[in-house]
Residue, then its C-alpha position, 0 to 999 in steps of 0.5 A: x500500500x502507498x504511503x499517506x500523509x495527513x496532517x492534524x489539527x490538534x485540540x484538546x491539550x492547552x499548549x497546542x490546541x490548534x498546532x499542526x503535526x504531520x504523520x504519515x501511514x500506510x493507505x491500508x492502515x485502520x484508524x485504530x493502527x493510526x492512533x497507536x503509531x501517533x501514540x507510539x511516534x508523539x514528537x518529543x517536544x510535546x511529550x509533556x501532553x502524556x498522550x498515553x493517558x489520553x483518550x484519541x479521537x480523529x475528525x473529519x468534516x465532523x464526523x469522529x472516524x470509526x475504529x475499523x476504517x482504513x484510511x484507503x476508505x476515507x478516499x482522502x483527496x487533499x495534498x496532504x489531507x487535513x483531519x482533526x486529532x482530539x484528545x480527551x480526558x484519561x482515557x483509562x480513569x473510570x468514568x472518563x467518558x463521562x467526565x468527556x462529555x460533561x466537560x467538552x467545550x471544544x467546537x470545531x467549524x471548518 
């Protein structure tokens, strides 16, 4: 499969809320193996957001991207592609989720 690269809009850590970081994956790639290599190949620079901790949600047009799509069935179309990389809360604290939907004030309009 051919190389994509997709740049991110990051949300949801307050020293880089609206940064751009650039990732590249192979196109057969689910979205759920694309979270574990931008969690696996974080920048160092920004190590102090402690993405393990955090829950990954990546945005396209509005639309939180399931799990089990691969980026070949996003038919991204852009040079490189734009998508939104949200991260939430502890993603392993309990109640967590809750906490996320309670306390998300973050709106995107594109």
């Amino acid at each position: 499969m051919a190389p994509v690269t997709i740049k991110f809009i990051v949300a949801g850590v307050p020293k880089m809320n609206g940064q751009q970081l650039e990732f590249t994956f192979d196109s057969g790639r689910t979205i759920a193996e694309c979270k574990q290599q931008i969690i696996s190949t974080w920048p160092d620079e920004h190590k102090d957001a402690d993405i393990q901790k955090k829950r990954i949600r990546m945005v396209r047009s509005g639309q939180v991207l399931d799990d089990k799509l691969t980026l070949t069935d996003l038919s991204l179309d852009n040079d490189p592609p734009t998508l939104h990389l949200m991260l939430q809360g502890d993603a392993g604290a309990p109640g967590a989720d809750d906490a996320a939907k309670r306390d998300n004030k973050c709106c995107i309009i594109l």
